[in-house]
C-alpha positions as CSV (number, residue, x, y, z in Angstrom):
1,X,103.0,106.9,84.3
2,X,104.9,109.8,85.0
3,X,108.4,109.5,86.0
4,X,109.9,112.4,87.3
5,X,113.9,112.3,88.3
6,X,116.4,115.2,89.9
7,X,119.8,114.7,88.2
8,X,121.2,112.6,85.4
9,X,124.6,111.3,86.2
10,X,126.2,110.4,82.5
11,X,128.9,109.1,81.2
12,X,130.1,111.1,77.9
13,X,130.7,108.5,75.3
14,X,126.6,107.7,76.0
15,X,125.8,111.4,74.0
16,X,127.6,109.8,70.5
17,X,124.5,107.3,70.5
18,X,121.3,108.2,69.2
19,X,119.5,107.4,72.1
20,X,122.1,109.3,74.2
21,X,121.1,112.3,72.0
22,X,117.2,111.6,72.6
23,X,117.5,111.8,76.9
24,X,120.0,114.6,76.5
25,X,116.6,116.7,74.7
26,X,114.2,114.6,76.9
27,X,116.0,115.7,79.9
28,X,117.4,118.9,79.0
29,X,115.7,120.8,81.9
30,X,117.7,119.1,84.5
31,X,121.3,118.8,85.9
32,X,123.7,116.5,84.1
33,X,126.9,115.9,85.3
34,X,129.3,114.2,84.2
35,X,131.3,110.7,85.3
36,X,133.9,108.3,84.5
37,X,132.5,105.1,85.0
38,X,128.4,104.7,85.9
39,X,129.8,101.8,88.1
40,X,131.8,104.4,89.7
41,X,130.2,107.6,91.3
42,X,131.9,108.3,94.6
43,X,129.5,110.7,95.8
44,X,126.4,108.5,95.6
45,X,128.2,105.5,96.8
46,X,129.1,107.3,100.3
47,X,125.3,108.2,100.7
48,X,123.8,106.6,104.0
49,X,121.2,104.3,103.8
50,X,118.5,106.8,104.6
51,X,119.3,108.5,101.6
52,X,118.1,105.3,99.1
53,X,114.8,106.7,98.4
54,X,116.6,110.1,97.1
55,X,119.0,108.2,95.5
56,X,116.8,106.4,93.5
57,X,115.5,109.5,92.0
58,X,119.2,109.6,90.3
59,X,119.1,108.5,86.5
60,X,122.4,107.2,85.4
61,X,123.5,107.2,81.8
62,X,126.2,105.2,80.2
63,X,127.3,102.4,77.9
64,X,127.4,98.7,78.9
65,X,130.8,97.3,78.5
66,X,131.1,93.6,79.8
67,X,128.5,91.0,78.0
68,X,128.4,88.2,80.3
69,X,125.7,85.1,79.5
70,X,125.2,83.3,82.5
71,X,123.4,80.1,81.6
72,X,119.5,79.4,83.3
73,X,117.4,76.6,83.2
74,X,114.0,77.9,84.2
75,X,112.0,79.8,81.7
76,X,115.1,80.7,79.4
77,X,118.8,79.0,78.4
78,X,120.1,82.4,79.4
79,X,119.6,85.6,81.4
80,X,121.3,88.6,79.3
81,X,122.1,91.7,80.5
82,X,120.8,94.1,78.3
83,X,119.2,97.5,78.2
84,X,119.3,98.8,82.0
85,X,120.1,97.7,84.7
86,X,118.3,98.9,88.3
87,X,115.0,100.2,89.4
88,X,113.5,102.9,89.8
89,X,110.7,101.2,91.8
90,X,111.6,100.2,96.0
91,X,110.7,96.7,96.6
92,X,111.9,96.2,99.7
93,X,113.5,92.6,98.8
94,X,114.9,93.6,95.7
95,X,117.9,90.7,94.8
96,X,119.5,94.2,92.9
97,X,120.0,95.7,96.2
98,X,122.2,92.7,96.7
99,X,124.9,93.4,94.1
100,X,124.8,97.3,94.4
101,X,123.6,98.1,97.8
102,X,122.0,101.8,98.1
103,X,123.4,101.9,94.2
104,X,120.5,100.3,93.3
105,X,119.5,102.9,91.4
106,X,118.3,103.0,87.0
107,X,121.1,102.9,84.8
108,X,120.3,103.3,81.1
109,X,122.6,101.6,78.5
110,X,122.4,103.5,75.3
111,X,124.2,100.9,72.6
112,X,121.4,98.5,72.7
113,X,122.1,97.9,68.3
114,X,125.6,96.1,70.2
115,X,123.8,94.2,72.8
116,X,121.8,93.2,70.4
117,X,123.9,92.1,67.4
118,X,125.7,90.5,70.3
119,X,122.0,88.5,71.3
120,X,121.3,87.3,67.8
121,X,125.3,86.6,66.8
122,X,124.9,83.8,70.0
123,X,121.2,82.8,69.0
124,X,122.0,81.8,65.3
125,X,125.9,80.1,66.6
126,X,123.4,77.9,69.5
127,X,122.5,74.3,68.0
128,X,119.0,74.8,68.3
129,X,116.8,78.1,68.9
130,X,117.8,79.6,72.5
131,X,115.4,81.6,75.5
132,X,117.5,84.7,76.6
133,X,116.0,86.4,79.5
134,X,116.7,90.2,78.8
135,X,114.8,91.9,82.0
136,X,116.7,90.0,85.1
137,X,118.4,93.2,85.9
138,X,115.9,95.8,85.8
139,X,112.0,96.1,84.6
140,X,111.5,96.9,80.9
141,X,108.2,97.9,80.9
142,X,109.4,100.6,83.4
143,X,112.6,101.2,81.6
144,X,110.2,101.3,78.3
145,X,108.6,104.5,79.2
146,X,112.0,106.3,79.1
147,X,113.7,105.2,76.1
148,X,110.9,103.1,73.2
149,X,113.7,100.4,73.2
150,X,110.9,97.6,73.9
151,X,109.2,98.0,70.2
152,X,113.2,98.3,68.8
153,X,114.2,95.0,70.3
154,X,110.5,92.7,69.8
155,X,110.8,93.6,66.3
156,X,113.9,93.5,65.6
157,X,114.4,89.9,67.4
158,X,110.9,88.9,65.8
159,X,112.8,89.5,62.1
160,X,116.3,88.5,63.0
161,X,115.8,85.9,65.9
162,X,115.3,81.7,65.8
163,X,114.3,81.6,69.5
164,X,112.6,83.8,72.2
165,X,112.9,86.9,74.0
166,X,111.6,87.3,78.1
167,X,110.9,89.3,80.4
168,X,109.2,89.8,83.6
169,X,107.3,93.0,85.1
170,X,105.8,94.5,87.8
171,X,103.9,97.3,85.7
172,X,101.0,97.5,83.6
173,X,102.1,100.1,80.3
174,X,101.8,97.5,77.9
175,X,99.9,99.2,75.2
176,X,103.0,100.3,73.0
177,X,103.6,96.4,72.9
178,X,100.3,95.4,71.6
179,X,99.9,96.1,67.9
180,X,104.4,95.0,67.2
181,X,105.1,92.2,64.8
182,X,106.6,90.2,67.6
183,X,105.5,86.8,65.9
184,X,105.3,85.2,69.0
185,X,108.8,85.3,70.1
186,X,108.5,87.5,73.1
187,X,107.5,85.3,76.2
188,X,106.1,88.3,78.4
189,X,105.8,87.0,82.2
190,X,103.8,89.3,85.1
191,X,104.9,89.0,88.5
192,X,102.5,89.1,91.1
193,X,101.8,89.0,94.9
194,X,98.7,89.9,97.1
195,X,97.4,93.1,97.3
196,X,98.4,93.7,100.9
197,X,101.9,92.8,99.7
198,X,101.9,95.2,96.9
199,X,100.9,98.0,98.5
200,X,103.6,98.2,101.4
201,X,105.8,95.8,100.1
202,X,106.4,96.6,96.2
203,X,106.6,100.4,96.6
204,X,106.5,102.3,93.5
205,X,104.7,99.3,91.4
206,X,101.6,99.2,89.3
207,X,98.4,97.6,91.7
208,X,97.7,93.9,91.2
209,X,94.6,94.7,89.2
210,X,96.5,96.9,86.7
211,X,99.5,94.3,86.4
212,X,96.0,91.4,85.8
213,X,94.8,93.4,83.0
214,X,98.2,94.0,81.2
215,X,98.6,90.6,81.3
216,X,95.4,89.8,79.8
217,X,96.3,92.3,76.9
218,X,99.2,91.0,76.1
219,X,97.9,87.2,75.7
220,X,95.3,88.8,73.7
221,X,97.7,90.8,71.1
222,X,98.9,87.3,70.6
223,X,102.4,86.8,73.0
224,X,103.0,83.9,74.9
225,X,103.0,84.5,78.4
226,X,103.5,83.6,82.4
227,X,102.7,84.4,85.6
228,X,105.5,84.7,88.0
229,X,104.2,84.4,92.2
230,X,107.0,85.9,93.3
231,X,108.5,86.3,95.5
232,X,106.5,84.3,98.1
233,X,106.7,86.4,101.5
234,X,105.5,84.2,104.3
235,X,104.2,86.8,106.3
236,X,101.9,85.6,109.5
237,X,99.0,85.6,107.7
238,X,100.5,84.1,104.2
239,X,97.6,81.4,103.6
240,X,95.0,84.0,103.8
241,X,96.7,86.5,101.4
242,X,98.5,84.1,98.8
243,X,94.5,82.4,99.0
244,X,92.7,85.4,98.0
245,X,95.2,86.4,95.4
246,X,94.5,83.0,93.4
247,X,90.9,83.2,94.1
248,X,91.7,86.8,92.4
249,X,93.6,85.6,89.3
250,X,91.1,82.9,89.0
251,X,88.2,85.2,88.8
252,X,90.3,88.1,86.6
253,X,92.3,86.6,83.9
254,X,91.0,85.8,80.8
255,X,90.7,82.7,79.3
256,X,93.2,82.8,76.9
257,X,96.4,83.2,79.8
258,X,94.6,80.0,81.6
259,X,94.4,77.9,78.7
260,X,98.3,79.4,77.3
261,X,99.9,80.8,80.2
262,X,102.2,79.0,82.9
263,X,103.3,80.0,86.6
264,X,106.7,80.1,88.3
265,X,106.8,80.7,92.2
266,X,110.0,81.4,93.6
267,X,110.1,82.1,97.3
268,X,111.3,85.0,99.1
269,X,115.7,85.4,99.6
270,X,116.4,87.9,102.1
271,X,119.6,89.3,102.5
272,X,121.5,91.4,105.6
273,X,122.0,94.4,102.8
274,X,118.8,94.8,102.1
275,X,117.8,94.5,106.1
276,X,120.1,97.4,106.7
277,X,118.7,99.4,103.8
278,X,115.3,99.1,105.1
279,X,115.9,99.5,108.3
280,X,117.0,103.0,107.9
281,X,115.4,104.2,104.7
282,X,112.1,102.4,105.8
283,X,112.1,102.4,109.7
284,X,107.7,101.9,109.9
285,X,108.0,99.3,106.7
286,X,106.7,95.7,107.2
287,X,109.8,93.5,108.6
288,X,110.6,90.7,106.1
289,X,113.1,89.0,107.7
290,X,111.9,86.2,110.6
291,X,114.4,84.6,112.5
292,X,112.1,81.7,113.3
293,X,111.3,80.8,109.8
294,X,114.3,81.8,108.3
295,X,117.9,80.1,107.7
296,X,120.9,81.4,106.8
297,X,122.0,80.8,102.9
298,X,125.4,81.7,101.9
299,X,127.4,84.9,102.9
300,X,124.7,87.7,104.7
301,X,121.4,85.6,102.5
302,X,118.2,84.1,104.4
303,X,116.1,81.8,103.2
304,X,112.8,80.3,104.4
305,X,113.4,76.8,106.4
306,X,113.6,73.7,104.1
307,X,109.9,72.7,106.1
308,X,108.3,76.2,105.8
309,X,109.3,76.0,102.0
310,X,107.5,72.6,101.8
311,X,104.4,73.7,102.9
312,X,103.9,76.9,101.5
313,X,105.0,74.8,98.4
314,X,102.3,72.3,99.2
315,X,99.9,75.1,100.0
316,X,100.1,76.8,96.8
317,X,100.4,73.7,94.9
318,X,96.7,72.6,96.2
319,X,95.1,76.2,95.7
320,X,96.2,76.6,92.2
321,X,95.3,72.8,91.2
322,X,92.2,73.9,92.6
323,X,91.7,77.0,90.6
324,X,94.0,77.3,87.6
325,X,94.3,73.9,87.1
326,X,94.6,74.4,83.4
327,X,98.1,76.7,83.8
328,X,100.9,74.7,84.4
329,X,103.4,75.3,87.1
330,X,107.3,75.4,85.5
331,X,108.9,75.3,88.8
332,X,109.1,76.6,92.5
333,X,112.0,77.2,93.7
């Protein structure tokens, strides 16, 4: 995949790290300025909501400086934040446009050897081996392409770790992943929805049939892995399209995800943010939010009604017993 930005917005302190050093050369031919804070760039922050698509063409540069764990009782014990943070991908529900508005943009974090020392210090102090969710603020495989910190942090955990890594993704370069010495330790999870829904909904993202065959790699090169519905967009036509996409994993993955793998769904949350957003940068996009299905949920959030989430849950609960019986499902939520 070739990723192509405008600017790089950096912080200085980032170009005393190695990897620092290696985007400075990799991106040599294009404008870096220079910030304060990445948290803090007045100029992009005062852009209008039109300007989100440009924006995201923006690749921010910096350290990470706060190392919260918040604790998770899904796939992992904890989601981590870790090497990046942002997208450079547009889904047009994506929960990141939540906490930086049009800022959604990717910021890389160059002292991953702290982050890390910081991951294994809490792993080995935990009681018994721990889960830590590293991609819940941006897409590794995506990030991966940029900066080779995927192979530095499988191996490295594989060697140093007790528990598991995990990650989810919406893109299909696996193949630097599949010959590591990641001794099982890496849970690698592929998020999915129906083609339709790709297409005008995950823009910027690899095709369902590309993300299918990743996933099949990767269960073949020996990683535990999961398939993640998400998130679960009742449009009007939702039973037809969230039918033919199990029919499709049914037919396409290999036998080795159906007798290992397991599925989370979680359905769609909708906030007034990203309404805004796409309402501007997106005026001819497919509306997501429906007033008549929806509810509200917290401060500006929608969800789907607590009966149109029990059955689509029921839905999806018959189809996949029906054709990947054999992959258990974790949770919906």
């Amino acid at each position: 995949m070739n990723m192509s930005f405008d600017a790089v917005y950096y912080e200085p302190n980032a170009l005393d790290y190695e990897l620092g050093q290696m985007l400075r050369e990799k991106y040599k031919h294009l404008p870096w300025i220079e910030i304060e804070s990445h948290n803090r760039i007045p100029e992009l922050s005062a852009a209008e909501n039109q300007d989100f698509p440009k924006l995201k063409k923006h690749l921010i540069i910096g350290l990470r400086k706060t190392h919260k764990y918040v604790e998770n009782h899904k796939v992992s014990d904890w989601l981590v934040p870790y090497t990046s943070s942002g997208c450079r991908a547009m889904c047009l529900y994506c929960y990141l446009v939540c906490n930086y508005n049009k800022c959604a943009y990717l910021r890389l974090f160059v002292n991953r050897e702290q982050m890390m020392d910081r991951l294994l210090k809490k792993d080995a102090a935990a009681p018994a081996p721990q889960t830590f969710e590293i991609g819940s603020n941006s897409d590794l495989i995506l990030e991966n392409i940029i900066t080779d910190n995927l192979p530095y942090t499988i191996e490295r955990f594989a060697r140093e770790g007790r528990g598991h890594l995990t990650f989810p993704t919406k893109f299909d370069m696996v193949k630097p992943l599949l010959n590591l010495d990641h001794r099982g330790k890496t849970i690698f999870r592929m998020s999915v929805n129906p083609h339709e829904i790709v297409s005008c909904v995950e823009l910027g993202t690899a095709p369902l049939s590309a993300r299918i065959q990743a996933l099949n790699q990767m269960a073949e090169a020996g990683y535990p892995v999961g398939l993640l519905i998400a998130p679960v967009i009742l449009l009007p036509d939702w039973k037809e399209l969230y039918g033919e996409l199990i029919d499709q994993l049914a037919d396409e993955l290999n036998e080795k995800v159906k007798k290992t793998g397991f599925i989370e769904i979680i359905l769609m949350t909708y906030s007034f943010v990203q309404n805004a957003i796409n309402t501007d940068a997106f005026p001819q996009a497919v509306p997501l939010l429906n007033r008549e299905t929806m509810t509200g949920r917290g401060r500006g959030k929608y969800c789907y009604r607590n009966d149109v989430r029990a059955e689509a849950e029921s839905f999806l609960r018959e189809k996949l017993s029906q054709q990947l019986k054999t992959m258990p499902i974790w949770y919906i939520s």
